[in-house]
C-alpha positions as a Markdown table, in Angstrom:
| # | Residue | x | y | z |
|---|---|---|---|---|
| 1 | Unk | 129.3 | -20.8 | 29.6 |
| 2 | Unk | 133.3 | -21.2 | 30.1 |
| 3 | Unk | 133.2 | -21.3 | 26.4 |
| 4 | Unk | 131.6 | -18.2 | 25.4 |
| 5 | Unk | 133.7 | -16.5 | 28.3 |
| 6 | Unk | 136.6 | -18.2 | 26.8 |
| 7 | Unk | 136.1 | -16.6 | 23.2 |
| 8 | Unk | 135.1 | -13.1 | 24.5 |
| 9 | Unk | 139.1 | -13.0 | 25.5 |
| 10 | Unk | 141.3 | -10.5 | 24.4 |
| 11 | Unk | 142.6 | -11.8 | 20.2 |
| 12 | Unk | 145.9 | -11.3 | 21.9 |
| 13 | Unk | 145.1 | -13.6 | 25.0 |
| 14 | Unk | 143.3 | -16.6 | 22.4 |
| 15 | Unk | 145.4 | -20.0 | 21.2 |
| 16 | Unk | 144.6 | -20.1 | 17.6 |
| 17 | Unk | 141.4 | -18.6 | 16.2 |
| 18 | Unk | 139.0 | -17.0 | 18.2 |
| 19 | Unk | 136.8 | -20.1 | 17.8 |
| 20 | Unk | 138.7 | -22.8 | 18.1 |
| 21 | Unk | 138.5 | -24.2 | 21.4 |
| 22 | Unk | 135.1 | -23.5 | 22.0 |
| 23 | Unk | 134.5 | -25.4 | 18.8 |
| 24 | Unk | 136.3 | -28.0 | 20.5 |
| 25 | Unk | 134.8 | -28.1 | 23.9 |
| 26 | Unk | 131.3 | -27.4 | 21.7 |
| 27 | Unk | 132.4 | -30.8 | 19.9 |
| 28 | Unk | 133.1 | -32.7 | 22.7 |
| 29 | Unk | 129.8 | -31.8 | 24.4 |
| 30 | Unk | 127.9 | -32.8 | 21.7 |
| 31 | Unk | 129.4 | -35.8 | 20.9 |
| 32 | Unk | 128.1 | -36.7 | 25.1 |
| 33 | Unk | 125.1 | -35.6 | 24.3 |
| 34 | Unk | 124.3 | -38.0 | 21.3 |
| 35 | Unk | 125.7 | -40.8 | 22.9 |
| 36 | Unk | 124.6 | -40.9 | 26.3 |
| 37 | Unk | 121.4 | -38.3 | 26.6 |
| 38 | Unk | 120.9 | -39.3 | 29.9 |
| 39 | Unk | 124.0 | -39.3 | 31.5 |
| 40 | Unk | 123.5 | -38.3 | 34.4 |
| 41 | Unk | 121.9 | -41.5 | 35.4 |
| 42 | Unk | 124.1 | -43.8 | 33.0 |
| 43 | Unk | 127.5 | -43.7 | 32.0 |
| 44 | Unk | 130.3 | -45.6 | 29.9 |
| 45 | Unk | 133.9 | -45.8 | 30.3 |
| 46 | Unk | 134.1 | -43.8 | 27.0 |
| 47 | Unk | 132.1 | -41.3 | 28.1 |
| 48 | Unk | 133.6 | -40.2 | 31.3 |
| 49 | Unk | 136.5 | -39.5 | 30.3 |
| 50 | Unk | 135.4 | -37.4 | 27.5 |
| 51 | Unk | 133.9 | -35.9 | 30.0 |
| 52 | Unk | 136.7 | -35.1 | 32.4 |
| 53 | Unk | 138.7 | -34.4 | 28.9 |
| 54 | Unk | 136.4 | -31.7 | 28.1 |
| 55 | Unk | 136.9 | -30.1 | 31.7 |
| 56 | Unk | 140.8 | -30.3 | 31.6 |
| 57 | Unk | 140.6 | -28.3 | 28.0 |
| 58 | Unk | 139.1 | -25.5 | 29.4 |
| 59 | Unk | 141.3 | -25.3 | 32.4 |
| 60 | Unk | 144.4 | -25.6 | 29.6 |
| 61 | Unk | 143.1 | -23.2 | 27.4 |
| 62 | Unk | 142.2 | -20.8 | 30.3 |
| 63 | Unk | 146.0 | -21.3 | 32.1 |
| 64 | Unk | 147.5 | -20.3 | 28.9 |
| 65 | Unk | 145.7 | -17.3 | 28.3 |
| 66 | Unk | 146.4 | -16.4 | 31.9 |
| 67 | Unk | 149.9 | -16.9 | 31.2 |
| 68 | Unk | 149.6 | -14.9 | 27.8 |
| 69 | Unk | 148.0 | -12.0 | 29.6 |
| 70 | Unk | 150.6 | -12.0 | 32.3 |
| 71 | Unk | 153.1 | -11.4 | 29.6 |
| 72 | Unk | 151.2 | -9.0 | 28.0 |
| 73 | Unk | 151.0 | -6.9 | 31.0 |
| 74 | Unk | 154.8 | -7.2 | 32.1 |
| 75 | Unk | 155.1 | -5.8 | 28.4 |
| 76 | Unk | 153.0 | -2.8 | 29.0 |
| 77 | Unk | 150.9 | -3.3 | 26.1 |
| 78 | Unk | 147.6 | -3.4 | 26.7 |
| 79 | Unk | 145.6 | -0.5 | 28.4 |
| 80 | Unk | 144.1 | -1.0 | 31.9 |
| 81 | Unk | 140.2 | -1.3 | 31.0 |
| 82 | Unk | 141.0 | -4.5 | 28.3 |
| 83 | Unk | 143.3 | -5.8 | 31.2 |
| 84 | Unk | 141.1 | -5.3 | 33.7 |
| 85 | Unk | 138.4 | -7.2 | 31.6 |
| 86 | Unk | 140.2 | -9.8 | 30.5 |
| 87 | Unk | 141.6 | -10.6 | 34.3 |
| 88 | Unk | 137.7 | -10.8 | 35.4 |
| 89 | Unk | 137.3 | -13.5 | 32.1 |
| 90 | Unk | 140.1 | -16.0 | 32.7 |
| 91 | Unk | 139.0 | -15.7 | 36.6 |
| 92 | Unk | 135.6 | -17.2 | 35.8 |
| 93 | Unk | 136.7 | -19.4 | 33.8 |
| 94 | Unk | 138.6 | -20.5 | 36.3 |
| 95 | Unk | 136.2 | -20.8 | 38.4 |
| 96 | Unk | 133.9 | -22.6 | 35.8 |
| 97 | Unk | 136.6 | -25.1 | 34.5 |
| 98 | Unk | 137.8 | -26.2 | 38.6 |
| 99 | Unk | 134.1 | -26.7 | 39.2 |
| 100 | Unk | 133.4 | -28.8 | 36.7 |
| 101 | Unk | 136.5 | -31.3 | 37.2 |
| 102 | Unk | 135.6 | -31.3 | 41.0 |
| 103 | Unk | 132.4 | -32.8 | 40.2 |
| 104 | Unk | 133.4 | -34.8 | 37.2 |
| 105 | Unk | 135.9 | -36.5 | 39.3 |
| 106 | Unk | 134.8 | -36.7 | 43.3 |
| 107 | Unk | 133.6 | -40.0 | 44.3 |
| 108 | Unk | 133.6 | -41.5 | 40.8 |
| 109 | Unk | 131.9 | -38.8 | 39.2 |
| 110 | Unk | 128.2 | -37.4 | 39.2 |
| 111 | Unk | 126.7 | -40.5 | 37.8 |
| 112 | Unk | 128.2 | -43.2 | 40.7 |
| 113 | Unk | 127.0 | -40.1 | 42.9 |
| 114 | Unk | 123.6 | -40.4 | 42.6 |
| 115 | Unk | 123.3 | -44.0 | 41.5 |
| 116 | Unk | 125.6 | -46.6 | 42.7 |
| 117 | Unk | 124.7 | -47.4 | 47.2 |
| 118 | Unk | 127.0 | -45.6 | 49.4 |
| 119 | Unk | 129.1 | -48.8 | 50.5 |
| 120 | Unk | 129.9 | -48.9 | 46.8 |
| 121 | Unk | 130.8 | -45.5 | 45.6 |
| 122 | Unk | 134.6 | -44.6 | 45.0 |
| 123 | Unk | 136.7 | -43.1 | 48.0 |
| 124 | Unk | 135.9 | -39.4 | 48.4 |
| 125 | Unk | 138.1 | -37.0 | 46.9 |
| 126 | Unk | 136.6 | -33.7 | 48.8 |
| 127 | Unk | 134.4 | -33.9 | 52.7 |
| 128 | Unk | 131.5 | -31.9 | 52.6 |
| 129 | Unk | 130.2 | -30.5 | 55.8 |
| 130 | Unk | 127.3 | -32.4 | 55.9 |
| 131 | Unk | 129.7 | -35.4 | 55.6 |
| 132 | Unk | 130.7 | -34.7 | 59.2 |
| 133 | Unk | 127.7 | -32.9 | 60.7 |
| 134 | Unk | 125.3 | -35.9 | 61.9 |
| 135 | Unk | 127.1 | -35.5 | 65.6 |
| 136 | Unk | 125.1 | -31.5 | 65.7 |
| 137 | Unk | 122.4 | -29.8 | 66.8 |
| 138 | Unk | 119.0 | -31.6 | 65.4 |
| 139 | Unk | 118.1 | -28.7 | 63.4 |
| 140 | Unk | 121.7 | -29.0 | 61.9 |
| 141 | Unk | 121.9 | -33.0 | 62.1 |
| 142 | Unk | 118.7 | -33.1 | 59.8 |
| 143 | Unk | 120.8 | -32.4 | 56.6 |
| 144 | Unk | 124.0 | -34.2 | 57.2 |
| 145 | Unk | 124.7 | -37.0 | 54.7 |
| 146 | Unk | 124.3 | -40.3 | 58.0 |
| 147 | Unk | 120.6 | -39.0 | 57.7 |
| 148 | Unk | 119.4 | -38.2 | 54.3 |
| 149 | Unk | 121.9 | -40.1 | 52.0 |
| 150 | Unk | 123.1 | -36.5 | 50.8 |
| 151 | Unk | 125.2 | -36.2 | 47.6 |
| 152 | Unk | 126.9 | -33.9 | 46.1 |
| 153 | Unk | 125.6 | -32.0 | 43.1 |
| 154 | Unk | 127.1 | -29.3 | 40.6 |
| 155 | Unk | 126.5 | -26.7 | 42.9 |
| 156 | Unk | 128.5 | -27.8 | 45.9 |
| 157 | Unk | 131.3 | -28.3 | 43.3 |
| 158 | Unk | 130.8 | -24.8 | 41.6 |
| 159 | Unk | 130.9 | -23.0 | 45.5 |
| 160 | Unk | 134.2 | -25.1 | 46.4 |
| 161 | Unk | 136.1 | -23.8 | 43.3 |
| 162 | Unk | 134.4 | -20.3 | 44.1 |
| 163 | Unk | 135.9 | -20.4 | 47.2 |
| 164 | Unk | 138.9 | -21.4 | 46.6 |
| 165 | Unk | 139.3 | -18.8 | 43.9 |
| 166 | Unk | 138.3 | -15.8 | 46.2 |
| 167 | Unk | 140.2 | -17.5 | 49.5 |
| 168 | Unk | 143.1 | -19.5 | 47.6 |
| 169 | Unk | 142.6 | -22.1 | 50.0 |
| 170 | Unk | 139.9 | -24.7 | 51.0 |
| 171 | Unk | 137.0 | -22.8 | 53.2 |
| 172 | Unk | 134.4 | -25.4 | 54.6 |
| 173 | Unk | 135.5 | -28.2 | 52.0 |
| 174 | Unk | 138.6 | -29.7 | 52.7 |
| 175 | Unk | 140.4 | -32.3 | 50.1 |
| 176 | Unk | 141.4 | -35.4 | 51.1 |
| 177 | Unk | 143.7 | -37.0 | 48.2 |
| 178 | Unk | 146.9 | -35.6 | 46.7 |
| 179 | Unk | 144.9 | -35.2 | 43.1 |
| 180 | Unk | 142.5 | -32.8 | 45.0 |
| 181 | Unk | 144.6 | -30.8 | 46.9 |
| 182 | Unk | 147.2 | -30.6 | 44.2 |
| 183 | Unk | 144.2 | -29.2 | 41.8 |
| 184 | Unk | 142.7 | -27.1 | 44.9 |
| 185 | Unk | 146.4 | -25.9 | 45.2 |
| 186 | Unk | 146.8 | -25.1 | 41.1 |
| 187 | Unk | 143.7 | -22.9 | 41.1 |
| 188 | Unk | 144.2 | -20.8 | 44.0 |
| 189 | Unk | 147.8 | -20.2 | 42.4 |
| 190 | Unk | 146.2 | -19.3 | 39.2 |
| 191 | Unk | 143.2 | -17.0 | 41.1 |
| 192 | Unk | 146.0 | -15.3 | 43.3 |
| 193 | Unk | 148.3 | -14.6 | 40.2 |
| 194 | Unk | 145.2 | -13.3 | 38.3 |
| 195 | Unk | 143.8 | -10.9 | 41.5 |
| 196 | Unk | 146.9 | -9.5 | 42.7 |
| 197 | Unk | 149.1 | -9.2 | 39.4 |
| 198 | Unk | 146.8 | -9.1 | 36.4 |
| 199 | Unk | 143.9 | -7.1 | 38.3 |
| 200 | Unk | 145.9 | -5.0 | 40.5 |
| 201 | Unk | 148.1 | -3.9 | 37.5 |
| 202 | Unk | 145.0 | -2.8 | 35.6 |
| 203 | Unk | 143.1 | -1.3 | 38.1 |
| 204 | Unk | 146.4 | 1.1 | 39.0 |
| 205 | Unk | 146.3 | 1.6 | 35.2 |
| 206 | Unk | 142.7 | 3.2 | 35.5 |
| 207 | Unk | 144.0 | 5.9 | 38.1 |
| 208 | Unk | 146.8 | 7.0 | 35.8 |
């Protein structure tokens, strides 16, 4: 999805060819795919970081058309509907590219997640609520990861990076080593540049 939302950009906003880093990232994902089909219960070194390669590309590719547009709109260039647009694009992407290095990353990444025991699996880079909620109300207790052996999917991932985009800071997930918190930090920088000066700008641009 971060790829077709990627090439939808602006030709202005785009490194290269319109196709080019979706080609990539396209690439990438299918070379995953032929090698390791069922990764999400197996995994090689090789793999993974592909895997966390193919992530950091679209975050890359996404910074640098927000930096593009930025210039683009200190310019006075482009009209306010295209900027308006293309602020909404590079925020999902965003979104989409934090969320997927979250979970490629957290707790030695999706795979070590859901396969390897719990006295084995890599230090935590994020705490979940139900990390800390076994000490609640029964009804609240039921869920929390002491009782059920809960694990992180793509989902919890996708809502952290959601809400850190729309907050620009952590919400109910809080990081817990300097490589999270310095990522939590660069996306919210990204998603407040993007809301108040890309956005803004546009949307006065509409009531001229």
């Amino acid at each position: 999805m971060a790829a077709v939302v990627y090439s939808a950009l602006p030709e202005s906003l785009l490194v290269g060819p319109r196709l080019a880093i979706p080609a990539v990232e396209l690439v990438l994902l299918a070379a995953l795919l032929v090698t390791n089909p069922r990764r999400l219960v197996r995994q090689t070194r090789w793999s993974r970081g592909i895997s966390i390669a193919l992530a950091c590309l679209v975050i890359v590719a996404n910074l640098v058309a927000l930096a593009m547009l930025v210039r683009a709109l200190t310019s006075g260039k482009p009209g306010g509907m295209p900027l308006l647009l293309a602020g909404m694009q590079v925020w999902l992407t965003n979104v989409i590219g934090f969320g997927l290095l979250f979970w490629e990353i957290d707790r030695g990444g999706p795979v070590a997640r859901q396969t390897v025991a719990r006295d084995r699996v890599p230090p935590a880079d994020w705490r979940f609520s139900q990390d800390e909620n076994q000490g609640a109300v029964l009804e609240v207790s039921a869920t929390s990861s002491e009782r059920t052996n809960w694990r992180p999917q793509f989902v919890d991932y996708l809502y952290v990076s959601l809400t850190n985009s729309s907050a620009f800071s952590p919400t109910d997930t809080m990081p817990l080593t300097a490589r999270a918190k310095s990522l939590m930090g660069l996306e919210a920088t990204a998603a407040l540049l993007t809301s108040l000066l890309v956005v803004a700008r546009a949307i006065g641009a509409l009531g001229q």
